[in-house]
C-alpha positions as CSV (number, residue, x, y, z in Angstrom):
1,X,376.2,-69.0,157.6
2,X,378.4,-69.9,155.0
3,X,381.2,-71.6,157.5
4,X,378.3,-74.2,158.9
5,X,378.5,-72.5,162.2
6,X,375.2,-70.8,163.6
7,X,375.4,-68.2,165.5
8,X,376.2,-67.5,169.4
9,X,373.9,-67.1,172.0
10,X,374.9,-63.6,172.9
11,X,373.4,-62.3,168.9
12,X,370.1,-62.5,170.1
13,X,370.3,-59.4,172.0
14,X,373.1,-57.9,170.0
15,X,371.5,-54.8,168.5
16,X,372.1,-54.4,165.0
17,X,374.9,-51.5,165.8
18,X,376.5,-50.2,168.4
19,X,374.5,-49.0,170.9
20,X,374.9,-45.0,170.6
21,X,373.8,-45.8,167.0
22,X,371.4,-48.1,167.3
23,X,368.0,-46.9,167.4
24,X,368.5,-44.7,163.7
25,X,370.8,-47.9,162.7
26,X,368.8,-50.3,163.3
27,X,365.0,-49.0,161.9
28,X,367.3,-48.3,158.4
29,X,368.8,-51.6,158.6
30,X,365.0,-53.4,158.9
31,X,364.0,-50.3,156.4
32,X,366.0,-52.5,153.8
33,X,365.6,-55.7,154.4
34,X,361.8,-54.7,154.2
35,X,362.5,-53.1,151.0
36,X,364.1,-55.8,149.4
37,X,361.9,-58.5,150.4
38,X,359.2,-56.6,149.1
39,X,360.6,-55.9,145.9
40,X,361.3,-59.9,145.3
41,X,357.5,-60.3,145.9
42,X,355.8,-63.4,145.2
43,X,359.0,-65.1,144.3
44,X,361.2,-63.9,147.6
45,X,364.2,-65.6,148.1
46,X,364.6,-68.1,151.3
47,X,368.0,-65.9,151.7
48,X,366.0,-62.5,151.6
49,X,363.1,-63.9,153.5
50,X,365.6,-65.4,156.9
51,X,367.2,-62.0,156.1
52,X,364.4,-60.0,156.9
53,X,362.9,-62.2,159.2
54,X,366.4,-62.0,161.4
55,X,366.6,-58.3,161.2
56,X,362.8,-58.1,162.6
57,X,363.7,-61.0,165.4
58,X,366.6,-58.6,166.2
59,X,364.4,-55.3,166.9
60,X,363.6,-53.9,170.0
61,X,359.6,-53.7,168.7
62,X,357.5,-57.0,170.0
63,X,355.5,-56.4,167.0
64,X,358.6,-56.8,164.3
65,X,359.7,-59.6,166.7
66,X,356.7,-61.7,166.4
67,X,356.6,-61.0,162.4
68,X,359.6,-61.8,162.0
69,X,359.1,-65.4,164.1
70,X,355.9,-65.4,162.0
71,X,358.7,-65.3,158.5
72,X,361.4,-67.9,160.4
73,X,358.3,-70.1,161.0
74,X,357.2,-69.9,157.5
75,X,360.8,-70.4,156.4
76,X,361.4,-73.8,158.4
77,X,358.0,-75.0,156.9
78,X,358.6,-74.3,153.2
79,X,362.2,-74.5,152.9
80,X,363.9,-77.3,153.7
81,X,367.1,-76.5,152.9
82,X,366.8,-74.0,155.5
83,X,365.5,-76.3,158.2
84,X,368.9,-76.0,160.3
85,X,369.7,-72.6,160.9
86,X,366.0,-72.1,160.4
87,X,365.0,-74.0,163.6
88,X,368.0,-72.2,165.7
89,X,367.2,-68.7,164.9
90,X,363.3,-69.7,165.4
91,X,364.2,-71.2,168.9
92,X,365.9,-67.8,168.9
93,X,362.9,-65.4,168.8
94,X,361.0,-67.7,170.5
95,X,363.4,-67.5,173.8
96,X,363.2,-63.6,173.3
97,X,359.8,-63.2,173.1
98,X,359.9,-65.5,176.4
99,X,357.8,-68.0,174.5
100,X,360.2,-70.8,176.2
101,X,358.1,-73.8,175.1
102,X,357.8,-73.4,171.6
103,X,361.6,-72.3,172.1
104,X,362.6,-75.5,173.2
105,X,360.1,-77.4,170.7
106,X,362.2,-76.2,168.0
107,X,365.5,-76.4,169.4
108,X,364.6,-79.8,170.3
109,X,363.7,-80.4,166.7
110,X,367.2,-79.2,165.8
111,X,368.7,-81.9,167.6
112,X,366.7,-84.2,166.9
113,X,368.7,-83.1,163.4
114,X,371.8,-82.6,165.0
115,X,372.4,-84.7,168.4
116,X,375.9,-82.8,168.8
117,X,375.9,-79.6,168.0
118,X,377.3,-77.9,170.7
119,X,375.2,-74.5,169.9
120,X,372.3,-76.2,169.8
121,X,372.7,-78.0,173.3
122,X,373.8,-74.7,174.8
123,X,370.6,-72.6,173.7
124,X,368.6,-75.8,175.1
125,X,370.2,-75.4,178.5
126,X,370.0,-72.0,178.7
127,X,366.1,-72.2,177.9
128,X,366.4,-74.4,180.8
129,X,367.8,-72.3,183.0
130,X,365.5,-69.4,182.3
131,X,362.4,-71.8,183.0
132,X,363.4,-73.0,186.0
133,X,364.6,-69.5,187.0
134,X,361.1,-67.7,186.1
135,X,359.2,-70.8,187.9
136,X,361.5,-70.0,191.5
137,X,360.6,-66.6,190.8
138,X,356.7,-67.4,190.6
139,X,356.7,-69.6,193.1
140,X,358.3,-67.2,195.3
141,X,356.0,-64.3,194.3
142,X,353.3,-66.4,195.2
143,X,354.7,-67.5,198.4
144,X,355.0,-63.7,199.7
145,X,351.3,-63.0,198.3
146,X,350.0,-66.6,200.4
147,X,352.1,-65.2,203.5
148,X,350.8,-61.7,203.0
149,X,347.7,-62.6,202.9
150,X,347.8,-64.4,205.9
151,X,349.4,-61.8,207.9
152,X,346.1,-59.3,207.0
153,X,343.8,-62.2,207.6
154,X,345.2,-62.3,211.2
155,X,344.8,-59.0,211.7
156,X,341.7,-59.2,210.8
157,X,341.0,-61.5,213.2
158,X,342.7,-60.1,215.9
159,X,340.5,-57.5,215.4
160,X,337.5,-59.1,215.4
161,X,338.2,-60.9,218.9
């Protein structure tokens, strides 16, 4: 980002065009990120490499999303110039693949970085939320399988007597 700002929350599910557009859109925009990373080769640019790597992150495919957090991780190791926005865009994929620890690993990483950044804190509380969210959830799946359970097991024995 050339104004120091990364970017909202909201891109992460932002397609990469308009919606009636966005399946043809989208596979030609990845189409040439691909090719151009490819063509660099051996010596790929960090630039064309988090390029790529965002475009894949961006798809609706689990299998371009986890190569391209595969490229982001890759990136943050051997690139430290990138480790800022590399770090927030991981966290990124991360939360969209739903892998909300190693989400908030590198988020947390970021601010260890960057104790204020605003953008940073609001993708941490947002993990958050989700967590917590998906745990009520669970629990309260298993709460109706526990009393469901119980309910046959006294029929069951209601039968029996």
């Amino acid at each position: 980002m050339s104004d120091g700002r990364l970017p909202e929350l909201a891109d992460i599910e932002a397609p990469l065009a308009d919606a009636e557009l966005e399946a043809s859109y989208s596979c030609t925009r990845v189409r040439v990120l691909r090719k151009q990373f490819e063509r660099e080769g051996m010596s790929v640019t960090p630039q064309t490499k988090f390029n790529y790597a965002w475009g894949l992150v961006k798809s609706h495919r689990k299998a371009e999303q986890v190569r391209g957090v595969r490229l982001l991780t890759e990136l943050c190791r051997n690139s430290p110039q990138r480790q800022r926005e590399g770090l927030y865009y991981l966290a990124l994929g991360h939360y969209k693949l739903g892998n909300y620890h190693n989400a908030r690993e590198c988020v947390d990483q970021l601010l260890d970085l960057e104790p204020h950044n605003g953008q940073a804190k609001a993708l941490r509380s947002l993990i958050e939320r989700k967590v917590t969210r998906d745990g009520v959830l669970g629990f309260a799946i298993v709460g109706s399988l526990v009393a469901a359970a119980s309910i046959v097991a006294a029929q069951l024995l209601r039968r029996k007597e």
